[in-house]
Structure formats: C-alpha cells, structure tokens
VEXTOR-940157 format. One record per residue (C-alpha): residue in three letters; x, y, z. Coordinates in steps of 0.02 Angstrom, whole numbers, plus 50000, padded with zeros to 5 digits. Layout:
N
alaXYZ ...
//
This chain:
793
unk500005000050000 unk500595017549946 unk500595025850128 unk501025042650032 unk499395043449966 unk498085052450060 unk496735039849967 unk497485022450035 unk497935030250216 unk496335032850273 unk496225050250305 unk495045063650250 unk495745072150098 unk496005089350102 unk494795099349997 unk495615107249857 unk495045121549735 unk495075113749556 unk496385122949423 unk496215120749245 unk497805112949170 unk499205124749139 unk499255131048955 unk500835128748868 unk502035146048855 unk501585153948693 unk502935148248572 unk504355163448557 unk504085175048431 unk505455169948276 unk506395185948219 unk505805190048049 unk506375199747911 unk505715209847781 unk505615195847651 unk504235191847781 unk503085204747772 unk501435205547680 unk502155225247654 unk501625226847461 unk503105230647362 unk502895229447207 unk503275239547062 unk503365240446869 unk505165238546804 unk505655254546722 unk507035254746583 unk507595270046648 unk508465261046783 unk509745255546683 unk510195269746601 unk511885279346587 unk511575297146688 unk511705304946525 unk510405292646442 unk509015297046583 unk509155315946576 unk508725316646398 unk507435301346396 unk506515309546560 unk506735326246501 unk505675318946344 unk504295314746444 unk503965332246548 unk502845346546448 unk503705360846399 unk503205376746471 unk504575386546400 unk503825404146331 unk502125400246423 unk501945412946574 unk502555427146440 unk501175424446344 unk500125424346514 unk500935438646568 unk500535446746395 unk498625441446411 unk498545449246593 unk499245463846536 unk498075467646418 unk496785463046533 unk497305474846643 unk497455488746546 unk495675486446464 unk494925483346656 unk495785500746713 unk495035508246567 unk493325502046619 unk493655506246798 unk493985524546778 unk492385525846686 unk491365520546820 unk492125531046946 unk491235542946866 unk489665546346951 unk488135547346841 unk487335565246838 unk485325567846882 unk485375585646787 unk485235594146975 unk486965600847012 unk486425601347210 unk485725585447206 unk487535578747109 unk488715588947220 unk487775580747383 unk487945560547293 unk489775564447274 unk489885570047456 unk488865554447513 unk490045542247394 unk491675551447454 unk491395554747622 unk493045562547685 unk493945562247512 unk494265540847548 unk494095538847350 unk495525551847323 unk496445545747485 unk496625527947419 unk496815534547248 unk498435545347300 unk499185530647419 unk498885519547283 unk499835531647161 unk501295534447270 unk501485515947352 unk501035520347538 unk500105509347662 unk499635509947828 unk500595497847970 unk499115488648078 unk499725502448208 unk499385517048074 unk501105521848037 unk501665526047851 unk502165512547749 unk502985506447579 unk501435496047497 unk502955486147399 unk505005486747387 unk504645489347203 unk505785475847149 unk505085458047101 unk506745450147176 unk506965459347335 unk504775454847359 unk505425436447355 unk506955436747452 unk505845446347597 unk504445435047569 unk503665431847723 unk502305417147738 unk500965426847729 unk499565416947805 unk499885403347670 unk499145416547527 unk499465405047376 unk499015419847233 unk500005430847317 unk501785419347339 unk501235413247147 unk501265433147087 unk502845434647182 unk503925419847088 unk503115424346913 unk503715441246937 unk505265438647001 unk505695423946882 unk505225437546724 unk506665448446776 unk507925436046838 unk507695419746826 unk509095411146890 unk509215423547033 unk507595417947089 unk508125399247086 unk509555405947188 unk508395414647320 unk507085399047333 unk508575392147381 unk509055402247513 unk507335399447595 unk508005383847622 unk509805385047635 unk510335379947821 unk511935388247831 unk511685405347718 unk509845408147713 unk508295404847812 unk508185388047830 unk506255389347812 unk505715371247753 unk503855375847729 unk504215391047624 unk505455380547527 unk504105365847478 unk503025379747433 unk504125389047311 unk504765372347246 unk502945367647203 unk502575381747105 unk504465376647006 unk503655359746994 unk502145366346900 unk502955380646812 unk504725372546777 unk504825356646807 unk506505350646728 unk507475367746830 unk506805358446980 unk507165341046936 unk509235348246862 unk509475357747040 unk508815344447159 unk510785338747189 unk510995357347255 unk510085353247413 unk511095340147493 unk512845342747421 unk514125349047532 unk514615364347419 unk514925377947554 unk516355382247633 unk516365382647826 unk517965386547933 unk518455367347996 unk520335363348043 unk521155349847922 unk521505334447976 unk522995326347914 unk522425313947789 unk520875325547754 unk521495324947552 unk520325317947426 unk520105300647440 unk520355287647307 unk519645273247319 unk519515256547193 unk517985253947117 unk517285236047133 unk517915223547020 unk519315237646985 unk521205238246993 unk521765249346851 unk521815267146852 unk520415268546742 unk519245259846866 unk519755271647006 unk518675286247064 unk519035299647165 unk517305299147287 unk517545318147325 unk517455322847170 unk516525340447165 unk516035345047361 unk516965355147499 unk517955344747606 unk517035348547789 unk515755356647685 unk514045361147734 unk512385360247625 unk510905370147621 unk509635356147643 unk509775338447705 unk509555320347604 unk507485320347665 unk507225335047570 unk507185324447453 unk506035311447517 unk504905326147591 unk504655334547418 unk504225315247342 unk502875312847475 unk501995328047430 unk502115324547237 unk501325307947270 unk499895314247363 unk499605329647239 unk500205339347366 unk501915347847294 unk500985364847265 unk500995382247380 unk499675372647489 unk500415369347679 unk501735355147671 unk501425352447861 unk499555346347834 unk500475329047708 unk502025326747816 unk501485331748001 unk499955319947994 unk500695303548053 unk501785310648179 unk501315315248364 unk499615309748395 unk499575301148558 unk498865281348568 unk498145284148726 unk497185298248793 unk495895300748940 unk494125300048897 unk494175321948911 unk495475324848800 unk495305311748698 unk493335322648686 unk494305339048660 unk495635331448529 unk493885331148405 unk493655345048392 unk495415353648368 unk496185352748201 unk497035340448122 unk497715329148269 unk495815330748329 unk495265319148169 unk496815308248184 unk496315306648359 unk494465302548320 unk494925288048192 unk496155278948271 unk494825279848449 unk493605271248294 unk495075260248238 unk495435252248422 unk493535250148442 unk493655235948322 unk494235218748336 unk495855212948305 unk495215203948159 unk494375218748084 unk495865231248119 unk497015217648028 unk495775218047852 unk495625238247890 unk497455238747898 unk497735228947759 unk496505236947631 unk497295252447667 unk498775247347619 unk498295240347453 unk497345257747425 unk499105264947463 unk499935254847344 unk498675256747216 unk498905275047215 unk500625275647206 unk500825262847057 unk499315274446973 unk500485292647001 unk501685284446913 unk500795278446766 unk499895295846738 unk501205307246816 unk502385310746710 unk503375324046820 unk502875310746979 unk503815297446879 unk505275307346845 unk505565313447001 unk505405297547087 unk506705290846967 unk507855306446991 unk507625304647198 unk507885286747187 unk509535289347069 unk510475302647186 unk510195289947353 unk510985277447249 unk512285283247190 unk512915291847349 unk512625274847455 unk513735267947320 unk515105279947361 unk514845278547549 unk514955260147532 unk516545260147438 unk517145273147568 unk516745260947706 unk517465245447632 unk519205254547601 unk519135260047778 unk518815242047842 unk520255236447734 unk521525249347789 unk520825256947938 unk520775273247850 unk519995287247965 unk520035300247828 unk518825286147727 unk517495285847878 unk517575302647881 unk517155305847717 unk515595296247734 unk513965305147692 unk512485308747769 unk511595298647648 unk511245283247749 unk510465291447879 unk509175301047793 unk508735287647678 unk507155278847672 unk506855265747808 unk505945250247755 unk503855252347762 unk504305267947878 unk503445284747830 unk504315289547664 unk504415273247590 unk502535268747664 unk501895283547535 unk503135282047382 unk503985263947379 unk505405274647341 unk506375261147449 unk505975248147321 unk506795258147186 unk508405263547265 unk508525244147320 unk508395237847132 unk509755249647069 unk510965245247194 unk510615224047186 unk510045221347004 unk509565202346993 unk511185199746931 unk512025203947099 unk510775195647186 unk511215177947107 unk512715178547002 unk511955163746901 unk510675175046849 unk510395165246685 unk509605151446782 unk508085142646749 unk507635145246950 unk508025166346939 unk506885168046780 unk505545158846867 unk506015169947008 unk504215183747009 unk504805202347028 unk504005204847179 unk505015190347269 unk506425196047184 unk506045215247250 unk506015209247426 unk507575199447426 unk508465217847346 unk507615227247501 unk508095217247609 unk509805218347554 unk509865237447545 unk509255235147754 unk510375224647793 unk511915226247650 unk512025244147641 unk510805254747788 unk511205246647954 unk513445246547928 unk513285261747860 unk512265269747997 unk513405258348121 unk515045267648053 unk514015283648059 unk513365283048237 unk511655287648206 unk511045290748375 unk509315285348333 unk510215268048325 unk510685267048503 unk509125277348572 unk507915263148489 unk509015248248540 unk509115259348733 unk511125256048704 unk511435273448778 unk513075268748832 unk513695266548652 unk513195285548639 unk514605297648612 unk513675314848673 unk514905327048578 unk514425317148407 unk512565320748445 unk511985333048325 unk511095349348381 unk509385345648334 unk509225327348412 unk510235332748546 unk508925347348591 unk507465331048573 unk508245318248670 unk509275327248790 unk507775325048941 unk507815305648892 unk509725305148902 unk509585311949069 unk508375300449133 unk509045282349043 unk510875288149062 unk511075299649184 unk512975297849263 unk513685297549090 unk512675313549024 unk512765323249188 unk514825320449145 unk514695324548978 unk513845339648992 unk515235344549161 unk516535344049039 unk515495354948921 unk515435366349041 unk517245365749103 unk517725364448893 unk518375349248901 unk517205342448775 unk516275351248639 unk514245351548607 unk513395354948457 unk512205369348408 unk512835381548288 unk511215376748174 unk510015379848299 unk509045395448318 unk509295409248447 unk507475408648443 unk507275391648514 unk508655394248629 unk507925409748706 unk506115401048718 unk507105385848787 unk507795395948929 unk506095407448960 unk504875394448955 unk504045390449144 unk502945375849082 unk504035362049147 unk504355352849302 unk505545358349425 unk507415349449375 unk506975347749193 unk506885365749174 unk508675368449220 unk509115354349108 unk508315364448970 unk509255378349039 unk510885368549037 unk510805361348879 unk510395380248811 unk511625389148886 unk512855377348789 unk512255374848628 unk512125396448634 unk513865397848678 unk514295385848514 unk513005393848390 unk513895413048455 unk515755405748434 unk515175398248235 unk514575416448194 unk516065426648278 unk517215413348182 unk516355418648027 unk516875437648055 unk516435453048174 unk515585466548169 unk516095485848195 unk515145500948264 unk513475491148264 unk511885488948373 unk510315479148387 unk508465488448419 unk507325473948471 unk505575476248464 unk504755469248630 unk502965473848609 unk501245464148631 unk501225462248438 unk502825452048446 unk501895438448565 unk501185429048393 unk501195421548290 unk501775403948350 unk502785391748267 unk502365372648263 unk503905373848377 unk502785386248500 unk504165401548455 unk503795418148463 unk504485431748351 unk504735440548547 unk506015424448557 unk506815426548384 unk507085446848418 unk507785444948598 unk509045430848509 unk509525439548368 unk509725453948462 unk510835446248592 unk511845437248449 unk512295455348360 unk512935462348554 unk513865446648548 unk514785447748396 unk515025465948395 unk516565472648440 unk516735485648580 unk516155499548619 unk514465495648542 unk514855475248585 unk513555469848721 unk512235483448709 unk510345481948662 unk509075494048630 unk507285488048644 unk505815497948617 unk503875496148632 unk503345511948715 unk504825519248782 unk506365514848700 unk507725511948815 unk509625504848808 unk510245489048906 unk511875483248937 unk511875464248928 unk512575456449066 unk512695436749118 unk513875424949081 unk512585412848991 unk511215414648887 unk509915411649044 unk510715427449138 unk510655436748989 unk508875433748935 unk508365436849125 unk509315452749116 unk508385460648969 unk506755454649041 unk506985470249163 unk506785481449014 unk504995487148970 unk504105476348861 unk502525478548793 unk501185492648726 unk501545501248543 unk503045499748446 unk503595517348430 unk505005515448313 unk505395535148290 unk505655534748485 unk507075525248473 unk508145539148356 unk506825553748417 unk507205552848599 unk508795542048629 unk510105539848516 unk510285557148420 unk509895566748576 unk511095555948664 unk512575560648534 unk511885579348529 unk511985580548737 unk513905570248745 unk514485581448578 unk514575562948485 unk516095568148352 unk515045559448175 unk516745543648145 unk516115539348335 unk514075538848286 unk513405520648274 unk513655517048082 unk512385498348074 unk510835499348153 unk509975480648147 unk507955480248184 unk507235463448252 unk505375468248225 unk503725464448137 unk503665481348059 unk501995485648149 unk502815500848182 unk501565516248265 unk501135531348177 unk502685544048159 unk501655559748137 unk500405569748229 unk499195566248099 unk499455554447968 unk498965558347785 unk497575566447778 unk496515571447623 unk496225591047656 unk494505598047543 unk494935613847550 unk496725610647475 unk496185594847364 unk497795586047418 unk498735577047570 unk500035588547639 unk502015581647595 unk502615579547715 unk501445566147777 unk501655552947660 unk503465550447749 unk503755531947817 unk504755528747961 unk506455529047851 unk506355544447769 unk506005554347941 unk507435547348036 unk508615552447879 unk507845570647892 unk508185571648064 unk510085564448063 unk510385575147934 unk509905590148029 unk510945585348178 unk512505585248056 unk512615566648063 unk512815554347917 unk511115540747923 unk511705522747979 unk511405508847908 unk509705502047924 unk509495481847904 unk507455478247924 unk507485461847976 unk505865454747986 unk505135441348099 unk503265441348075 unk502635451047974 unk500795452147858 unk500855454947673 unk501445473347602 unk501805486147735 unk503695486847701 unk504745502947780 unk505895503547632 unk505885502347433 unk507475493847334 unk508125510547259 unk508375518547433 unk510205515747486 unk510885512447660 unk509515500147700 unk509255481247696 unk507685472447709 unk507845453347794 unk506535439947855 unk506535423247955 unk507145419148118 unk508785411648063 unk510445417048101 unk511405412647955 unk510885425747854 unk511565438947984 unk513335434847903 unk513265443647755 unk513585458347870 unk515245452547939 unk516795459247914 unk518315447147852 unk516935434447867 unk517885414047808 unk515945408347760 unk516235409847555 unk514795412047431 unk514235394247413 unk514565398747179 unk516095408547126 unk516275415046972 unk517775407046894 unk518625404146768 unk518295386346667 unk519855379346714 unk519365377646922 unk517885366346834 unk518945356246810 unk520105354546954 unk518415352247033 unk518365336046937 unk517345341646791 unk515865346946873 unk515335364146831 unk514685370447011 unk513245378946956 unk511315380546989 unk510605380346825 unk508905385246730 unk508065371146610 unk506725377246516 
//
C-alpha cells in the first residue's frame, strides 16, 4: 500500500480548489525579416533604371511638357487685361449726373465721404500703406526680387507667393532659383522648410525640369565653413569594385567642399516626393501631408481624447484611430490591410499618369543610389586599411534615407527603387541566367533587393556613422558619444538622456561646461534657445536641464558666427511689444524669442564699444547693457527692460540715440554706423496726423506721406550726422507694409528667424559664397563638374 497517498491512508482528503491545466508558454516569437512581410512592394520595372546618367536626363526630360515661353504669353494676356479693366474702371468712377447740380454735388459727398476715393487713389499712386498700428508704409520694395527674398509666409496666401515667383522669375530667373534656395539653405539663408516646399511647388508646376536639374543642390556639401584639416583630410581615392587599374578608380570627393556644409539635408528629398505623390507639391501647407502621422498620442483620457475632436488636424487623427481600436483585432488587421493596398494602388497609378511624379521619383531614387554607392566604397576601404580620413568622408546619405515600410517609403515605395539599382538580379544571384532566377516573380525578387539594401548597405553604414537614433531605439545609451550628437536630436532627446543615462550625460555635459568636450548647436536658432531658457511650463529639475543644455548649445551657435567675422560700430533695436507675442511656430516660438536672440547674437559679435548693448523699444525705448555669463542670465537681464504697449519706432532715434550724441557732443566717425531692427514692422504712427486728404486744399500735405525711414534720415541730417545703416529684419510680418523700397540706399530688408543670414554683414567673414565666378579651368580641378545652379526650360 502507497502510505504517501492520502486515498489508501485513510484520512480525510483535504479539499482542494480545482485549476484548469496549465497552458503551454506561447511559442517565442521567431525574428523576421522583411522578406516576411505582407508590406506590398511591388513595382513596374522601368528601363530608365538602367540607364547611363546621360541617357536618363534626355529620355526623362522627353517625357515632361514644355512650358518654356508660356507665362510670357500669360503675362502678355494679363496685361492687356489689365489695361482694358483700368480703362473700364475709371469710367465708372464717374458718378452718373441727375441734371440737378445740388442734388450731384451732395451724391459725390455721400460716395466720398472725407475724400477716401482720392485718399486711396493718391496712396495707391505713390505706394504708401498703413502699418496695423497706422504708421506710414511702403505698399511694395518695388523690385520683384527683393519681394521674394523678403517673402514672408503670409498666412499661406497661395496667389499672392504665385505673383511673387512669376514676377521675380520675368526679371531674373536664375536669381530667383538662387533665392528659393536660400529659403532653404541651412547655413546662408533661412532655413524655412515650409516656404521652401512651397516655392519648389510652384517650380514643379511652372518649371519642372529647373527643379528636377537643381535637386543635387540641396544636399551637396558645396559651402565652405571654417573646419581645421586633419591630416589625411585629402581627397580620397578609392578602387571601384571589380577595379584595379587606374581607369576603374574614382576619386569619391569629386566636386564638394571637404568639411562642407549644404543648404538642405538628404529628406528633402524624400519630403518633396511625398507631397508629389499625394498631389500635394503645390503652395498649399506642406505640414498638413508630412505632420499627419507624427505626434498623435495612442492613449488619451476619455476628456481629451473629447477635446482632441474637435481641434484641428490631430483632433481627426485622434477621432479615427479611437474608431480604429474600437474594432476587433480581426477587423483592424483587414482595415489595415485594405489600406495598404489603397496605398499601393495609388502610388503605382501617380506613376503611370504622372509624368513629372515618375521622373522625380526616378531622379530621387538615382541621387540615394549613387551616393550609398560611394559611401559604401568609402566604408569598405576603411575596413580594409583602417583609413579614418575614409569614415570621415562618409555622407549623410544613409541616415536620411528611406527606412523600410517607415513613413517615406510607406507613401512612395521609393525604397523599392533605390534597392533595385543598387542589387540588380544579377548581383543578387550571380547565376542569373538560371532557369530558377527567371522563374524567380519580381516581387520576390524586390524583397530579397530590400532586404539587402536594410541589411547590406543601411544598418553598417549607419553603424560607422553613429546615428544616435540607433542606440536610442536599441536603449544602448552607453554606446552614445554625446559630443557626436547633433544639435537638433540633441535638443529632442537630451531630457531622455538624462533620465536612461544619467551619470554618463551629467559628465558629459560637466566637461561641456568646464570645455573639456565640445556640444553641438551652431544650426540651431537663437529663437529656440531663448524660448528654451524662458519657458516656465516644465517641472522643476527639467527646466534647468533645458537651461543647461541652452546655455551650451548658445555659447557654440555665438563662437560659429564670431568665427565667421565681426562686426564694427553696430547695434541691435529689438522690438518687445504685445504684437511680437504671435504668431507661434509649430515649435511654439515667438517672434518676441527670435528678436531677443538675434538681438543678443549682434551684442555678441560686435566689437566694443557698441559690443554687448541692446536697445529695445515698445513704448519707451530704452538701452540695456547685457550682462550674464550665459544665455539664461542674459535673457533674465533684458527681461527688466519694458516690454510691451506700441512699437514706437521714431522713439528710438527721436528721443535716445541722436539726443544722446547731441547732449555728449558725439564727434560723426564715433556715431553708430549699422543699426539692425528685430521687428514685425507694425511700427506706430510717426506723425501727429497721418495723411490726411484736406478739401479745402484737394491734396494730402508732403510731408505726411513720409514712412519711418525717410524721417529718421531728415532728422540725422539736421543734427549734422551721416544716416546709419538700416537692416529691416523681419520676423513676423503680414503681406505689404514694408518701411523701405529697393532704390533707397543704406538700408537692407531681411526675414526669418535664422541666424545665418546675419553673416553677410560680417567683416573678414571665412563663410564663402556657396558659387564663385571662375574661370573654366577651376571646373575642372573640381573634377569636371561645373558648380552651378542652372535654369532648364
């Protein structure tokens, strides 16, 4: 008998609670790859993919419409228009006569109460308008170029921005290729992306093949920037594969700036494609096609998941997916996968009836490949004889190109393209004449490319690159090297490096401080900085991190702009008033923020005596003296000044700085010479009375139609002193309303919130014009390539 069971020992049994039987562990998810997914990949084989460079430009040039010669003849029709509408116009100004002259004299007293008619008529006539604050204004610069170059976004106005380009591109056109560009331009221009994609629409529509030539312009590194040489740094040659003769060498820096900078980036690129695919690459707002996946929380609470309905954009996103989780996980897998097929669809249809879609999904998958080549090649020599100079000559490229069924290649397939010019089948099996390869379908045979171009090309070339998104995704924050991190992720992940790797970041950022290691932030601008260092909407601890990081990255961004060259006998007047409060970036920065950095930048970089000095004015102008060793005591130290009320521009010259140099004697070498105005050019009304239409005198008296500009040269002028410089640099401001023309000299008129463009005012500045003109010959020590934006009609 088995005494160890409670059934043969006779005892009572214990009662026990039944369990069901234990379930087996689910089986462990098996790593997959992409050759796995039911991602649809598919697309037609284009010819054009094997095509010479030469070959595709003049096959895909073919294929685009030629608009050549069309907006003259536009221009010609509106012309005419408008002359026959003005025609018609002044004749019904004319009021019709009822034979009474009393009756007549008191109709054109009713219709012109005040002598409006004549007062628009005569602003009209000499191009005045009034500021929103009432002060006299320039209605437009007069000059189609400088209208572009100060183009400001003006509420997304499509006409107007449209008006602007044709204009502009009648008198010049290649200077107006040259100043979309510097909308975009990151290290000479405004580094406005939104602007950019709007401008380059309307080149899409108007001239497609200039758009399609010039795209290499964006992420080339063509302008110079002051970097010490490394020894090695010398062009490096590298064997092609397969090579060995001289022939079959190439030198992989063949037409860039070694340590050069760019004016875009590589997803440019991939931005511009995801808005031609969605019909989107117009002057419509790029944010609405590119903003819409990102940011929209998974979970909310029932009340602001209520509230997100109603607000906007993330509102609807909001609303669907709540709809989308309310279904079952069967249902959300068929919803999920229909959509993708309607994806797919779509794209395969813009590129059979596109033909400017097509090309420009060719061209953008052409430039990725053939830089990943180079980079490639660059790596593999490196590998072979650990050369640094190699590794450092590594691009960009890999980083910014298109992650498998992630956002860019989710809209376009573009992935599936660049992955089918760098592994042709014939790389893919090198007995490609098989009976088993033909049998092979092309969408089998397009996931086994992708999947090399992940795993071939993308992850050891973002390994030798030390993407940091690498390392935050895998949480290997140890493998981080902080002084690598550029500015930009640095300023996004800098509260999550704090929390997931505190000792090491808390060092890093000690040596920073103590400069024993460097941080990056020249790119960034002053704007965020200053909003970074003012804001009071975060918890206690991660505010001084902000104000940490800040004071850092400001100290970098100052020391890139006084390397590029000084400036002399120069201050800043920064408008602090209520108007300068909006509007708000998507960033939540104030033109109030861009001002006070700007401003502090110019005290910063301008020599003494005028070096650290700021003049702000709202309703009483007044001077500071910037004082603080970091950005946070400086911005704390204006905030003492008196901000808000008007923006009385005339005070600022009127009551402090020419009776300041009458009082003190000021000898005219020792007056302030540059005179830089951080505003939106709301400025207040100058005169007692503005321009008035007088009926007893039928006309406005002189010398009220005078703007801001032409008073303050009257009145320095009669104080014996020559007028300074004036640069208008403008931060916010609404369409027209600008306080200078082109023809008036001494003045400069400036927009965006971007630093880079403040060195075209240095002296001895070592930041070169990103073109030279040269002579043929430096074409080719450049390697052939003629450095040159170019027009295509």
């Amino acid at each position: 008998m088995d005494t160890n069971n409670p059934s043969n020992s006779g005892e009572k049994s214990p009662k026990t609670e039944m369990t069901p039987p234990q379930q087996p562990p689910p089986a462990k998810k098996v790593k997959t790859t992409s050759m796995d997914s039911s991602f649809p990949v598919l697309l037609p084989e284009d010819p054009c993919l094997r095509m010479s460079d030469a070959e595709f430009e003049v096959h895909i040039f073919k294929t685009l419409p030629s608009l050549a010669g069309l907006e003259n003849a536009v221009g010609g029709m509106l012309i005419d228009k408008d002359d026959d509408s003005s025609a018609e116009n002044e004749e019904t100004v004319k009021l019709k006569t009822t034979g009474n002259t009393f009756i007549d004299a008191l109709d054109r007293t009713a219709a012109d109460a005040g002598g409006e008619k004549a007062y628009d008529a005569e602003m009209a006539r000499k191009n005045r308008m009034l500021t929103t604050n009432a002060g006299m204004a320039f209605a437009s610069t007069q000059s189609p170029l400088l209208e572009l170059f100060n183009q400001v976004d003006h509420d997304g106005d499509e006409e107007l921005l449209k008006g602007t380009l044709e204009q502009a591109w009648e008198v010049d056109a290649l200077t107006t290729l040259k100043i979309i560009w510097i909308a975009r331009s990151i290290h000479l221009g405004r580094g406005e992306k939104g602007l950019f994609y709007r401008q380059l629409g309307w080149l899409g529509q108007s001239h497609p093949r200039t758009l399609l030539q010039n795209l290499k312009w964006l992420y080339r590194p063509v302008i110079k920037k002051d970097a010490k040489k490394r020894e090695g740094d010398e062009q490096v040659v590298v064997e092609k594969v397969g090579g060995g003769e001289d022939g079959d060498k190439m030198e992989v820096d063949d037409y860039d700036v070694i340590h050069g900078g760019s004016h875009g980036y590589w997803k440019d690129l991939l931005n511009i494609l995801v808005l031609s695919v969605g019909e989107k690459l117009d002057m419509s707002d790029p944010n609405q096609v590119l903003l819409a996946d990102h940011r929209i929380p998974k979970k909310r609470d029932d009340r602001s998941r209520a509230g997100g309905r109603q607000r906007g954009r993330g509102g609807h996103l909001q609303e669907e997916r709540t709809k989308a989780h309310a279904k079952s996980p069967m249902e959300q897998k068929v919803a999920s996968k229909a959509k993708k097929a309607r994806r797919h669809e779509h794209i395969l249809s813009r590129l059979a009836t596109d033909p400017f879609h097509r090309a420009l999904h060719l061209t953008v998958a052409r430039l990725f490949a053939e830089q990943l080549r180079k980079d490639m090649l660059l790596l593999e020599f490196d590998n072979k004889n650990s050369n640094e100079a190699a590794l450092r000559e590594i691009s960009l490229c890999a980083k910014w190109a298109p992650s498998l069924e992630h956002f860019h290649d989710k809209h376009t397939l573009i992935a599936s393209t660049i992955a089918e010019l760098l592994f042709p089948d014939s790389a893919l099996d090198p007995d490609h004449h098989s009976e088993a390869t033909h049998a092979l379908s092309r969408e089998a045979y397009l996931k086994r490319a992708r999947e090399h171009y992940r795993a071939q090309t993308l992850s050891p070339l973002r390994k030798a690159l030390s993407i940091v998104e690498r390392d935050v995704s895998a949480q290997t924050f140890s493998n981080i090297q902080y002084s690598h991190v550029p500015s930009i992720a640095m300023n996004k992940y800098k509260k999550l490096f704090a929390k997931m790797d505190c000792q090491r970041y808390g060092d890093y950022l000690d040596d920073v401080a103590n400069g024993k290691d460097t941080i990056s932030g020249a790119i960034l601008t002053p704007g965020l900085l200053v909003r970074n260092v003012m804001s009071d909407k975060h918890l206690p601890g991660v505010t001084s991190l902000d104000s940490t990081v800040a004071d850092m990255q400001w100290k970098t961004l100052v020391q890139r702009i006084k390397d590029s060259g000084t400036l002399s006998s120069a201050i800043a007047v920064c408008d602090v008033s209520d108007s300068m409060n909006s509007p708000l970036t998507q960033h939540k920065i104030a033109p109030k923020h861009n001002a006070i950095g700007l401003s502090l930048v110019i005290a910063e970089a301008t020599q003494p005596p005028f070096g650290g000095r700021v003049i702000t004015f709202s309703k009483n102008p007044s001077i500071h003296i910037v004082s603080g060793a970091s950005l946070t005591e400086q911005v704390n130290n204006l905030r003492f000044a008196e901000w808000g009320y008007n923006t009385d521009f005339i005070k600022v010259f009127r009551h402090l700085i020419l009776p300041l140099a009458v009082e003190n004697k000021v000898p005219p070498e020792d007056m302030v010479k540059r005179v830089f105005v951080f505003s939106d050019m709301q400025f207040d009304q100058a005169q007692p009375n503005n321009a008035k239409y007088d009926r007893e005198t039928k006309k406005v008296e002189k010398y009220q139609w005078q703007t801001h500009q032409q008073i303050v040269e009257k009145e320095f002028r009669e104080h014996g002193y020559e007028v300074p410089e004036l640069i208008y640099w403008n931060l916010a401001g609404e369409a027209g309303a600008v306080p200078v023309t082109s023809e008036m000299e001494g003045t400069a008129l400036v927009s965006g919130q971007s630093q880079a463009l403040m060195k075209v005012f240095l002296d001895s500045g070592t930041f070169g014009e990103e073109e030279e003109d040269d002579d043929d010959d430096d074409d080719d020590q450049e390697g052939g390539e003629n450095q040159k934006m170019e027009v295509v009609e």
